[in-house]
N, C-alpha and C positions, 0 to 999 in steps of 0.2 A: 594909345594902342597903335599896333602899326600899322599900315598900310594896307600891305598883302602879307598874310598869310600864305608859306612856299611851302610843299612838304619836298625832303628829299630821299631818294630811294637809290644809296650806293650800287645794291646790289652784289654780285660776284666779279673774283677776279679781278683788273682792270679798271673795273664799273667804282672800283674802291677809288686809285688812283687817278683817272681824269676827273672824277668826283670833289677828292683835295682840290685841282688844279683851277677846278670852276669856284670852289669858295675863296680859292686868293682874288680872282677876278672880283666876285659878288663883295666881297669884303671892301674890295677898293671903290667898284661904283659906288657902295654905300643906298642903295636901295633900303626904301622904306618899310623894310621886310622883316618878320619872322621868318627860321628856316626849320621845320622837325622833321626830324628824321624820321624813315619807316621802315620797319621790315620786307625785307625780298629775299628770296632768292635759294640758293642749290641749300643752303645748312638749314632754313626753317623746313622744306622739303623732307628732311634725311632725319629730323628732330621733331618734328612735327607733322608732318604726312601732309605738308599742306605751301607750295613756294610761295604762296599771296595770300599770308594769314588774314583771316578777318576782320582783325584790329586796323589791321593796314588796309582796307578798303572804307573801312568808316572815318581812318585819320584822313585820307585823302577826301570824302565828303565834307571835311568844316574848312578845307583849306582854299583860296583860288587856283589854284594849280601844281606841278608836280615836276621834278628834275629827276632824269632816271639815267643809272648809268650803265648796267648791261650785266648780263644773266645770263647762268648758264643753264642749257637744255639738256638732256639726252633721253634715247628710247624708253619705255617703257619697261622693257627688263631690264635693263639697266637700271633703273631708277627704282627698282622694284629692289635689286641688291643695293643699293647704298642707305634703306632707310635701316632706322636703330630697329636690334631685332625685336621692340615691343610693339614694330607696327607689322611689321612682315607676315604677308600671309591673311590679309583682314581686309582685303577685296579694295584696297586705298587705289588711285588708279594716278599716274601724274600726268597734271594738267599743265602747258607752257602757262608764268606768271605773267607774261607780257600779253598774250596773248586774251588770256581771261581778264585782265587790267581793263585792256582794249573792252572787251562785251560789257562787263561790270558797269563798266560807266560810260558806254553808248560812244565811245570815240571813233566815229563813222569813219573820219577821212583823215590820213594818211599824207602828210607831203613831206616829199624830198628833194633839197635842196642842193642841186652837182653844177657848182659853181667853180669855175677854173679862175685861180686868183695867178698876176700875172707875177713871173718870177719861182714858180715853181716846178723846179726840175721835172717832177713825176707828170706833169699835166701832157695830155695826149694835143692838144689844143691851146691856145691863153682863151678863144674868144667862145667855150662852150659856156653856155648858162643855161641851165634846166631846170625845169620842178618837174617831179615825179607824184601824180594825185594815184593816190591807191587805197581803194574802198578796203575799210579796215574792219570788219567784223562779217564779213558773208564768206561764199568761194569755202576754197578747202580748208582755211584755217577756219571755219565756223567748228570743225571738230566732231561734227557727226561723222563716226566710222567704227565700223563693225568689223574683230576677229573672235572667233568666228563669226559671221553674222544667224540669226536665229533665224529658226525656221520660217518662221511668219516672215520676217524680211527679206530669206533667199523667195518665197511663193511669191512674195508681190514683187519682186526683182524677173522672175520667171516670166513674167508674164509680156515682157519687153523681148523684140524676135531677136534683139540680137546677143540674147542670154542664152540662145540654144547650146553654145559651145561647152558653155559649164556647169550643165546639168545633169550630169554624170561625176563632177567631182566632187568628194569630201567635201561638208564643210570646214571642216578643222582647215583644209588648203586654200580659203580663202579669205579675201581682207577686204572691205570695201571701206572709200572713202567716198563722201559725198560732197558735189561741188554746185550746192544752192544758192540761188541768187534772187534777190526780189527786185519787183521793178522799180520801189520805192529806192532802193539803195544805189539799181543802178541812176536813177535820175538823180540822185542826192549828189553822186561824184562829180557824174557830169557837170551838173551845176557849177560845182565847189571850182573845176578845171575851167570852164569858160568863164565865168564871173571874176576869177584869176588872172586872165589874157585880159579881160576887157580894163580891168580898174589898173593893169600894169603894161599895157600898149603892146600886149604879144600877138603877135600875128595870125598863131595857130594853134590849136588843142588836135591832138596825135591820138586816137584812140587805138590801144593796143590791148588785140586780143587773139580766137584763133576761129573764127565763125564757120571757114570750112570745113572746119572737124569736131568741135565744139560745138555744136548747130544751136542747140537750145539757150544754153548758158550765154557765150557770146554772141548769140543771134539774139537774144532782148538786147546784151548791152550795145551791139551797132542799130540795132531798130530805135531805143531811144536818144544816142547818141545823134540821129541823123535827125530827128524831130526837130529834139534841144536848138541842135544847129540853126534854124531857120528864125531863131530868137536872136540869133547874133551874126547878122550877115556881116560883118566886117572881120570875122574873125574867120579861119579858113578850117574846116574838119577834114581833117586827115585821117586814113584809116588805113593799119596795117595789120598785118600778123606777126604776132610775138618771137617767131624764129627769124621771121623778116627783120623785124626793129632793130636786135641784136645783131646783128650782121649792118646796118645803115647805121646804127650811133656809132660803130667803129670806123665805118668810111667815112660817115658825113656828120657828124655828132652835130654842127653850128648850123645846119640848118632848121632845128629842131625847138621847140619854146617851151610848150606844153605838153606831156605826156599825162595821159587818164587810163588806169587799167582796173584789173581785179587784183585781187589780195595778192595770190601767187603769184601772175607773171607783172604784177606792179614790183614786189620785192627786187623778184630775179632782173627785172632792167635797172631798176635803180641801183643794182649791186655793179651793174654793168656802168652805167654813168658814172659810178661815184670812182670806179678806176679810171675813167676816161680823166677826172680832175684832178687827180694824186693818187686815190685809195679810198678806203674807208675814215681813214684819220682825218677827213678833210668834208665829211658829211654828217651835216645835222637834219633831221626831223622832228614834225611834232605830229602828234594824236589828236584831232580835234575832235569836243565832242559839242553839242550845241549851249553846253556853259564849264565846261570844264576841258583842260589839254595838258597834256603831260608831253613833255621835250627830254628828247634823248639824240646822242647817237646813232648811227645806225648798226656800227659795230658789234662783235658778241665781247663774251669776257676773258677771251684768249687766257685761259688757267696760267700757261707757263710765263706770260710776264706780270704774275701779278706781285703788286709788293715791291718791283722792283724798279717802278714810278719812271722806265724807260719811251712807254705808248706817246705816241704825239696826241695831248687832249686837244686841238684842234676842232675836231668833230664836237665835242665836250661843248666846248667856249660857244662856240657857234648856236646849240641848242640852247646856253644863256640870250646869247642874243634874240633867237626868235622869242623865248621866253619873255625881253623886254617890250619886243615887237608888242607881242602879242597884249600884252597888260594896257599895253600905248603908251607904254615911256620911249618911243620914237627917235629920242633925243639920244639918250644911253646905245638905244638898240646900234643908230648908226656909227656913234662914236667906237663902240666897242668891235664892229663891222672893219672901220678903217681903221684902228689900232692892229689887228688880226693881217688887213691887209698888207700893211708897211712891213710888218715883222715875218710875213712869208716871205717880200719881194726883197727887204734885206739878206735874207741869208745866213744872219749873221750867228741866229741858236736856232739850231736842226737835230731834229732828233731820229731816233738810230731808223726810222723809215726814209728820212732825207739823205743819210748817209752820216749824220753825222752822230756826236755824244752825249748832248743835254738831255736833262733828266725831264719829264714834265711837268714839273713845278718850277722849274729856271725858265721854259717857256713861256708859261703862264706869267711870271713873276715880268715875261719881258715884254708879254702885251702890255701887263699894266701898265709900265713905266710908258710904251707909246699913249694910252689912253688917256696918261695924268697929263701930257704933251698938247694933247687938244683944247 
């Protein structure tokens, strides 16, 4: 019997393509693995009224873990007109799959890894190295929001003074989203973000947030931030605002170690870091939950290159690797780290984000060749 148990979840688009790219890798380390595959994504949605069928939350329950490669989202009317017309009209609502993934199975924390490998034309920097911790299931992607919202919730919304302005308008004119946070969840990140610095000799955890305007929400997360702190005196708490950060990771990206945010403004910096080191092609994450993690890209499923296996799976590969990390194959994880690395600062197959014409599965095919090298 094998080892581990992997499920994989191509997904849409692209998510197909760097998908291939990551099993010529997986094929070569030769990992003690089973791999099965799951359903995701925009065609079970449109067939189904549902992007993260059921079957595929339970195949993920027998497995150790999960390879996802990217999905596609869109509005709610939107998504309303592309289902088959036997669902249409039957009050079905669509839910993001990544995102219900994320709740379904408690994957609290969030990291992102915007690492500048040296030799890469795109990099704003060689000496940036980041992790992005972003609390993964609270903030606004928890998904409570209301159009219209109902009466009972605009009366208890009412009752807050600075609701006066729109209590005169329609409901039908408005949208609420709600941006809840527990203290459990913010103390859970923080943790995950210092306990990160200290076992990896980083100097600083970056809490970004926006507490002068955000008062409640980011006013827990710096109140427990500033606590946490006094557990780890060697390590330095920094505290910004989220328009702030974005504005310093493009002047000063290297001085920075550890970022810790919320769901939203964790995303939007780490979309920001991951250009600072190439792009998106060049950033892996994983979903941690406290026994299960799912490793992806950070990317979406770009529709118009799909199929046409042009994407740099870079990003792809890389989410193998934390994936080996993560198991404690150690050995693999680093080897396939420097394989990745040599064939950036080569040059030599670049694909059409480098400028150049390789396909990404010639990519893929030329880390291995570095990796059988080691």
């Amino acid at each position: 019997m094998p080892k581990y148990h992997i499920a994989y979840l191509p997904g849409d688009g692209i998510g197909n393509d760097v998908m291939d790219a990551a099993k010529i890798v997986l094929d070569a380390i030769d990992l003690d693995a089973e791999y099965i595959h799951g359903d995701i994504g925009w065609e079970f949605w449109k067939t189904e009224g549902n992007p993260l069928p059921d079957r595929t939350v339970e195949l993920l329950k027998e497995t150790n873990c999960c390879l996802f490669g990217a999905i596609t989202s869109k509005s709610n009317e939107d998504a309303e007109k592309e289902l088959i017309p036997e669902l249409r009209n039957k009050g079905i609502v669509y839910s993001g799959a990544i995102v219900t993934l994320r709740q379904e199975l408690n994957l609290h924390t969030n990291m992102r890894y915007c690492k500048a490998y040296p030799g890469n034309p795109l990099n704003y920097r060689d000496d940036i190295d980041l992790v992005v911790f972003r609390e993964n299931t609270e903030g606004l992607y928890a998904g409570v929001e209301f159009r219209p919202p109902s009466k009972e919730v605009f009366n208890a919304l009412m009752t807050h003074k600075n609701m006066k302005k729109f209590e005169k308008i329609s409901l039908d004119d408005i949208a609420v989203s709600c941006r809840i946070f527990t203290r459990n969840a913010c103390q859970n990140i923080i943790r995950q973000a210092f306990e990160y610095a200290k076992k990896h000799n980083r100097g600083s955890v970056t809490l970004v947030e926006k507490p002068n305007v955000i008062r409640e929400t980011s006013g827990m997360m710096v109140q427990e931030a500033r606590r946490m702190a006094m557990e780890y005196p060697n390590i330095e708490l920094w505290e910004t605002n989220v328009d702030a950060m974005c504005m310093w990771l493009v002047k000063n990206p290297q001085d920075y170690d550890v970022l810790v945010s919320s769901n939203m403004f964790g995303d939007i910096i780490s979309d920001l870091a991951a250009q600072l080191v190439g792009g998106l092609g060049f950033v892996a994450s994983q979903n941690i939950g406290d026994n299960y993690a799912v490793f992806e890209p950070i990317h979406g499923s770009a529709p118009k290159y799909a199929g046409q296996y042009k994407v740099n799976p870079i990003a792809m590969i890389l989410s193998v690797k934390l994936m080996l990390d993560w198991l404690g194959e150690k050995q693999y994880a680093k080897n396939l780290d420097q394989a990745v690395a040599s064939v950036i600062k080569e040059r030599k197959i670049t694909t059409y984000d480098l400028g150049g014409t390789n396909t990404s599965l010639e990519m893929a095919e030329t880390i291995v060749k570095k990796y059988e090298e080691l």
